[in-house]
N, C-alpha and C positions, 0 to 999 in steps of 0.2 A: 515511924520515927525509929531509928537503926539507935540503942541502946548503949550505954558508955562500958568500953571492955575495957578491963587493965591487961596488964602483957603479960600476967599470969594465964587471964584467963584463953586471950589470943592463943597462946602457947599451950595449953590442952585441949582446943579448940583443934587446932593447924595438927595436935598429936592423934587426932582423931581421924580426921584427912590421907594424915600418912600412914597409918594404918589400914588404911580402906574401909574403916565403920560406914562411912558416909562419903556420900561426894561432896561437890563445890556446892554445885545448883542445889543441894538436899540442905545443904547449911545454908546456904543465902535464903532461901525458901521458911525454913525453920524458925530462922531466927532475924529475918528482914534485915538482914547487912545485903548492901547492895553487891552485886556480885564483883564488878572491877573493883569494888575498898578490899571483900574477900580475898582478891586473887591479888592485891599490892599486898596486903598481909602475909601468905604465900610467898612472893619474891621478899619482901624481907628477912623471914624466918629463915629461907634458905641464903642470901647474901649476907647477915650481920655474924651469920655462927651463933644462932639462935638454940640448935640445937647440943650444946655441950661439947666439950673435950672428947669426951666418948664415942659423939655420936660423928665426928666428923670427916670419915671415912665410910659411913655405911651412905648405900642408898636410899634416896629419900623419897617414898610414894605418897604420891596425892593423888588425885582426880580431877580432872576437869570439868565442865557439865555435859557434853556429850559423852563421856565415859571413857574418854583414852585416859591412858597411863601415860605419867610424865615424872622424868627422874632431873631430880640437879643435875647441871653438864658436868661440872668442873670434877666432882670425883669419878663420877662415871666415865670422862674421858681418861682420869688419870689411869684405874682400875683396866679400861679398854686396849689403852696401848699396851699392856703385858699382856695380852690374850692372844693367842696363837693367828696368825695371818687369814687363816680360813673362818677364824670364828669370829675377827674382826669384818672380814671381809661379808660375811652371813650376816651378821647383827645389822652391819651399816645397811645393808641393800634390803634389808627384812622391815627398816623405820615406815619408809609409806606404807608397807601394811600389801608389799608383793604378795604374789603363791611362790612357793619352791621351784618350780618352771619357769616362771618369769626371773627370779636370781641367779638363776641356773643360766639364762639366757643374757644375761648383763655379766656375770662375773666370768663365765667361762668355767668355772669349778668343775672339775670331775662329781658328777653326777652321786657317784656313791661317795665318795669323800667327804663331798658334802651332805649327804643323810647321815652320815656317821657325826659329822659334826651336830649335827642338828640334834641326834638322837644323842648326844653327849650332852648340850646343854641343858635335854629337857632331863636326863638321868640326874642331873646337878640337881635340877630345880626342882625335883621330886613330881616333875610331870610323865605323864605317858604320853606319844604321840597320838597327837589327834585325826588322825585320816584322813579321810577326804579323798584330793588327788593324789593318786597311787601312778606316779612315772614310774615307766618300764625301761628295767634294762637292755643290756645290749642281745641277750636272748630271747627277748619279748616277755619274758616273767616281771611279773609286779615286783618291784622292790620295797623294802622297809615303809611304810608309809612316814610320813614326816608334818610337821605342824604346817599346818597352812593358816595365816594370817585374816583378820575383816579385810575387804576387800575397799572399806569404806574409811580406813584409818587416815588421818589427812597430814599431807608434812609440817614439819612442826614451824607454829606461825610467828613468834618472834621469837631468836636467839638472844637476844638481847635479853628478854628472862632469866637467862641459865635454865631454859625447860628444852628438853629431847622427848619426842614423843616416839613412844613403844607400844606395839599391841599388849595387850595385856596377858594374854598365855604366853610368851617366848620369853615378855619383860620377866616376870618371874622366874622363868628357866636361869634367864640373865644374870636375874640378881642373887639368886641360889649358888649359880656357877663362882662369880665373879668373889661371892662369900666364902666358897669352900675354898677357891684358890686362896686368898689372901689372909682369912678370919678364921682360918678351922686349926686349931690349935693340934690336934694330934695327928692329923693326916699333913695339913700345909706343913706345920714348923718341922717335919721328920723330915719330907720333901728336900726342904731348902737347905737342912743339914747335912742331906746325901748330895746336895748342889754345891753344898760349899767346899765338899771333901775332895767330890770330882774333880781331877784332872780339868785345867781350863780346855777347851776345843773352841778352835776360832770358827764362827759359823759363816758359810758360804754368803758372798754378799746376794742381794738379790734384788731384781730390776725392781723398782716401782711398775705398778699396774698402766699398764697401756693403754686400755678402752678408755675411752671418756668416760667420764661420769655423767651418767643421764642427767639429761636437763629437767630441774624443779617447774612442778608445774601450779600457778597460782590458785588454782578454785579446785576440791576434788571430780573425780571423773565425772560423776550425775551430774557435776554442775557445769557451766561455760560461762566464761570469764567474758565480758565486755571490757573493753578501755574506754578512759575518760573522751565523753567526746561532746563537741555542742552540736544542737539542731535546734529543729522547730518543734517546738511542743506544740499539740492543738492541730486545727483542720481550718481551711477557708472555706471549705464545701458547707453552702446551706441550707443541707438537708435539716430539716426539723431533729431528729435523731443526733444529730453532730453540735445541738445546740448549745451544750457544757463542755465543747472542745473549741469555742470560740471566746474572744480571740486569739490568734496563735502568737506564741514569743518562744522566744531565743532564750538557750537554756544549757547551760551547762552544768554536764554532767559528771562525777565522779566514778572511778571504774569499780565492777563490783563483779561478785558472781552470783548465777541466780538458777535453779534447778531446772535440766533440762526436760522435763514432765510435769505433768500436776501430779502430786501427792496422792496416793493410790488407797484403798480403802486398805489393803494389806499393811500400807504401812503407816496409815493413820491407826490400825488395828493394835499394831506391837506399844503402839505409846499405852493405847486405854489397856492393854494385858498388863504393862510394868504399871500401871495405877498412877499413871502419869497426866493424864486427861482423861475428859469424860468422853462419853460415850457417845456419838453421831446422834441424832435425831431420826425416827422412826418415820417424820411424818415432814411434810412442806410446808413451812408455812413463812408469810410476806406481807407489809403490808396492807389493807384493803387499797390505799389510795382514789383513785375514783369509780372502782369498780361499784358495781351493783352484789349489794351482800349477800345473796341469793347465787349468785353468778361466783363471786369471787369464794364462796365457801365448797362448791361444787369442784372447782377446779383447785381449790389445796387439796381435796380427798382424792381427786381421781391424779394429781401428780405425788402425792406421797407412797404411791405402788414405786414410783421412781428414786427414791430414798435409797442408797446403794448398800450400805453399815446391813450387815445381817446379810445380806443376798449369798448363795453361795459362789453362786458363780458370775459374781461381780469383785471378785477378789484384786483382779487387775484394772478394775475401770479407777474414774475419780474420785476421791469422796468427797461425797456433799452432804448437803442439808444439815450444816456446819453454820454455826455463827461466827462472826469475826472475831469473838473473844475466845472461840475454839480453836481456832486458824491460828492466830498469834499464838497462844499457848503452845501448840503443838511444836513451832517452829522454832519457838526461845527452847522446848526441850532439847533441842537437835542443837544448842548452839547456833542457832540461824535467827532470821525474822522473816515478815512479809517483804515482799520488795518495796519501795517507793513506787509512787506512780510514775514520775519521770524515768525510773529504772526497768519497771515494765515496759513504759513505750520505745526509750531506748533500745531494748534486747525485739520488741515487733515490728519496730521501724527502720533500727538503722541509724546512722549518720546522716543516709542518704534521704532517708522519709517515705521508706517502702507506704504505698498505701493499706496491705495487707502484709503480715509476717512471708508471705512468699516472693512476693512484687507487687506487679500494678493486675495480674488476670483476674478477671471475675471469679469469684468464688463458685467452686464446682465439687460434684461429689467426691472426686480423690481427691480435695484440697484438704477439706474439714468434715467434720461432725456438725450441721447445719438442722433446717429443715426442709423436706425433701418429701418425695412422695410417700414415703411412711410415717410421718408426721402429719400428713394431712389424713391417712389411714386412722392412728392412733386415736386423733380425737378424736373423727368422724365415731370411731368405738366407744369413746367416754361422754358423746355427746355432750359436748365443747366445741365451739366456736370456732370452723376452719377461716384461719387466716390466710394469707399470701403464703407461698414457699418461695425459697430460696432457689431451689433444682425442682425440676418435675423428675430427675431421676430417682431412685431409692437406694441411699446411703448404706441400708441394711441397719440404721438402729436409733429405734424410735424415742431411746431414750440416749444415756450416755455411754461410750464405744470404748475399749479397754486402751487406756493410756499409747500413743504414739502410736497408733493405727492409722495416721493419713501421714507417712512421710513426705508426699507432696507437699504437702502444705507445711515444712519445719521454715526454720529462719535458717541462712546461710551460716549458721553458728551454730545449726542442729538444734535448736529448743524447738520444741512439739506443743503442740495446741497452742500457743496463744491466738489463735480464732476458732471459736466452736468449741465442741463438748461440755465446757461448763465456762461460766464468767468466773472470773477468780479476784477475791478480794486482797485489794493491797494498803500499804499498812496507811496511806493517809486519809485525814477525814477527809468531808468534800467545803470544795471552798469554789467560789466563781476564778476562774483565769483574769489576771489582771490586763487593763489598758493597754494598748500595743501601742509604740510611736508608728504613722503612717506607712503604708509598704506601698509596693508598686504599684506607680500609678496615681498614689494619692497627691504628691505634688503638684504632678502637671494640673491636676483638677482646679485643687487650690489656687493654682496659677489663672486658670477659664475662670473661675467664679470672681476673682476680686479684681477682671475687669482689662487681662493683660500683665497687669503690676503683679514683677514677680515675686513671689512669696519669699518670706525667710527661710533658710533652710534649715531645716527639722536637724536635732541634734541627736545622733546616733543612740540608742537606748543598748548601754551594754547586757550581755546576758546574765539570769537571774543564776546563780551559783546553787545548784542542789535546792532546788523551791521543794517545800512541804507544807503539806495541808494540817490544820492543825492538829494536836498529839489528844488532844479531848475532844471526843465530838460524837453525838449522836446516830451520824448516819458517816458511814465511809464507803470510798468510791472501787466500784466492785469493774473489771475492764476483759475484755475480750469476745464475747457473743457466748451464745451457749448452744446445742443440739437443736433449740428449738427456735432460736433465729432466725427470722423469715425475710430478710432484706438485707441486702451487700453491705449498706452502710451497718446495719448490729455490728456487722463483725468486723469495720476497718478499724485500724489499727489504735486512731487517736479517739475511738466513741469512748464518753465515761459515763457513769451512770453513777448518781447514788442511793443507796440500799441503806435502811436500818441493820445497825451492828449488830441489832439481835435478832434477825429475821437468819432462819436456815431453811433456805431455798432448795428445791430440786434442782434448780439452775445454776447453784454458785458452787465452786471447790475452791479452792489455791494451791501456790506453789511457794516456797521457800526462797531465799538469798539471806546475802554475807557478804561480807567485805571480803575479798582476796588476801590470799596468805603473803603476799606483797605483790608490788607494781611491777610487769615489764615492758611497758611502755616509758622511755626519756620523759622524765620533767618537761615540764617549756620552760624556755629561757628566761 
């Protein structure tokens, strides 16, 4: 229960923020204010002139919970338009979180011009340049090195806030610069009085910028953005396996983005370093269901060698043997979540209702991460149970394969793995698919059975808007096959399975999504 604050205490709270003591997520977390009341508190404190007569001219830093910098528009735009053409033109193309090469390659800047700029801001801001990529000049010598930006800084998602998202080393150059120009009393005020003595000079006009402005792109690069679309949720195939993907209905969907890979043990790694989550599991474990105890305790021992957290050189694969309250966690760090299930099969399927994320081919060794004749090898060695295999070829990896390894097998939209290498839990519980009005074929039957006399006809069942499985639940629905999937149907596209939430499997990973930093796809009408 989120605690009764007065607007004093809001307001040393919010002076905490913008000083960078603490983030968003660090205060929501602290102190159980839900995060969107947090971040309205936020847009008030910067809308009402919450911060004084004084303060109403300076830049205002907060944090977000993924850890971008974000400044009020309204004076930073004002402060921006006085800033020399080259260092507005840097700032603005520096927001998504470019490299100096790729600005370089949008604005057209003289090369050096621009490191000079750059290397000005950060002199302002009491930074030094950070390295990195070192473009060479027109002699082939290294020039100045210059800041280079996260790569991963996303554009800013509502302007309607008054929020401008800045990486956070240049932000600072920024705000350093933007201070000395306007706020620095003995350097600025001497400035502006040797400006006011000068002789006026009328300054050359000069054209507006001619390249386009690169087009805003809705979901960051990791991730790929789907649009709203409807389809069939579920399968008619009745294979035993496909039994909690019947019946199939019509489902519409809302557009989202959703991470073009599973979650890599590296970078599930960086959350448990910042002391952000816990720590993988060492060991497999699921559970017994009808297995024989004796049997089913052999094979948690002999798949917990497959446990990836600790490996070294599984740095690049998936991580698993995660529970689903590790998964979420990790994801709400990022500012993200699990995806929906309807949002998983969407981004495996299609509009269209691929039956696998590639098409309609059988699943084959360059598609996915299956099982294959090294999985029939592996157990044979752990003495366990050879099942069926998938391929009688050898995939080359008896357990899980370093993220985006079968490009064969992506979705027409580039996501990787949704079949094979791990099943990935997504954020709903499990619930059964609800009753379907009759589909093809079933009329005419209707019609046969009652004798000739033709039936009424069945009233269109429109589609379910955004279905989710309930937000409490026991056991949630984990989707895509895993490395050790031995039949085409594990790994099509509509199989769901559910898994206890606290079971961490050698089998299961996830991937992340998010809503889109806005729609471009038209409304319907």
């Amino acid at each position: 229960m989120t605690q009764s604050w007065s607007s004093k205490e809001r307001s040393e709270l919010i002076k905490r923020l913008t000083r960078g003591e603490l983030t968003v997520s660090d205060a929501a977390r602290r102190y159980e204010i839900p995060l969107d009341e947090l971040q309205s508190w936020v847009d008030d404190y910067f809308s009402t002139g919450s911060l004084g007569e004084e303060h109403s001219e300076r830049k205002i830093l907060a944090r977000l919970p993924d850890g971008d910098a974000i400044l009020a528009i309204a004076p930073v735009a004002a402060a921006l338009s006085q800033v020399s053409r080259d260092h507005h033109k840097i700032i603005r193309h520096f927001i998504p979180g470019r490299t100096i090469n790729e600005v370089l390659a949008i604005t057209k800047l003289d090369r050096m011009k621009a490191l000079e700029v750059i290397d000005d801001l950060c002199t302002r801001g009491g930074l030094k340049p950070t390295g990195g990529e070192r473009p060479l000049g027109e002699d082939g010598a290294p020039v100045k090195p210059a800041i280079i930006l996260p790569a991963n800084v996303e554009e800013p998602a509502a302007r309607s806030r008054g929020q401008l998202i800045l990486g956070a080393g240049l932000l600072a150059a920024v705000v350093a610069f933007i201070s000395a120009v306007f706020f620095d009393d003995e350097g600025g005020d001497k400035d502006r009085d040797r400006a006011k003595d000068a002789p006026a000079v009328a300054e050359p006009e000069t054209e507006p910028d001619a390249e386009p402005e690169p087009e805003p792109e809705p979901c960051p690069t990791d991730m790929a953005y789907h649009a709203a679309a409807t389809l069939e949720i579920g399968s008619r195939d009745e294979s035993p396996a496909l039994a909690t993907a019947r019946p199939p209905f019509k489902a519409k969907v809302s557009s989202f983005c959703i991470d073009r890979g599973e979650v890599t043990v590296a970078a599930y790694g960086e959350c448990v370093a910042a002391g952000a989550c816990e720590d993988a599991h060492k060991d497999s474990s699921w559970p017994q269901g009808q297995t024989p105890k004796r049997e089913w305790e052999r094979a948690q021992e002999a798949y917990s060698e497959l446990c990836n957290a600790g490996a070294a050189d599984r740095e690049g694969h998936p991580i698993n043997c995660v529970t689903w309250y590790q998964a979420a966690h990790y994801c709400s760090w990022l500012g993200k979540r699990l995806p929906y299930e309807v949002e998983w099969e969407l981004a495996a399927r299609g509009p269209e209702g691929r039956t696998y994320p590639w098409g309609a081919d059988r699943p084959g060794r360059y598609r996915l991460n299956a099982c294959g004749d090294e999985c029939r090898r592996w157990r044979e060695a752990h003495e366990l149970a050879v099942d069926e295999v998938m391929y009688e070829a050898d995939d080359e990896w008896p357990g899980t394969a370093p993220v985006g390894s079968f490009h064969a097998g992506q979705t027409p939209s580039e996501v990787q793995d949704l079949a094979g290498n791990v099943f990935e839990w997504t954020a709903d519980g499990f619930y059964s698919y609800p009753e379907a009005a009759p589909v093809d074929g079933a009329e005419a039957e209707a019609t046969e059975a009652s004798g000739g006399v033709e039936a009424a006809p069945q009233p269109e069942v429109p589609p379910k808007v955004d279905p989710r499985g309930p937000t409490e639940a026991d056991q949630r629905i984990i989707r895509g096959g895993a490395f050790n999937s031995a039949l085409p149907e594990h790994v099509h596209a509509a199989l769901r399975y559910p898994q206890a939430a606290d079971a961490h499997s050698h089998g299961i990973g996830f991937r992340c999504a998010k809503k889109p930093l806005f729609d471009p796809t038209p409304k319907d009408e």
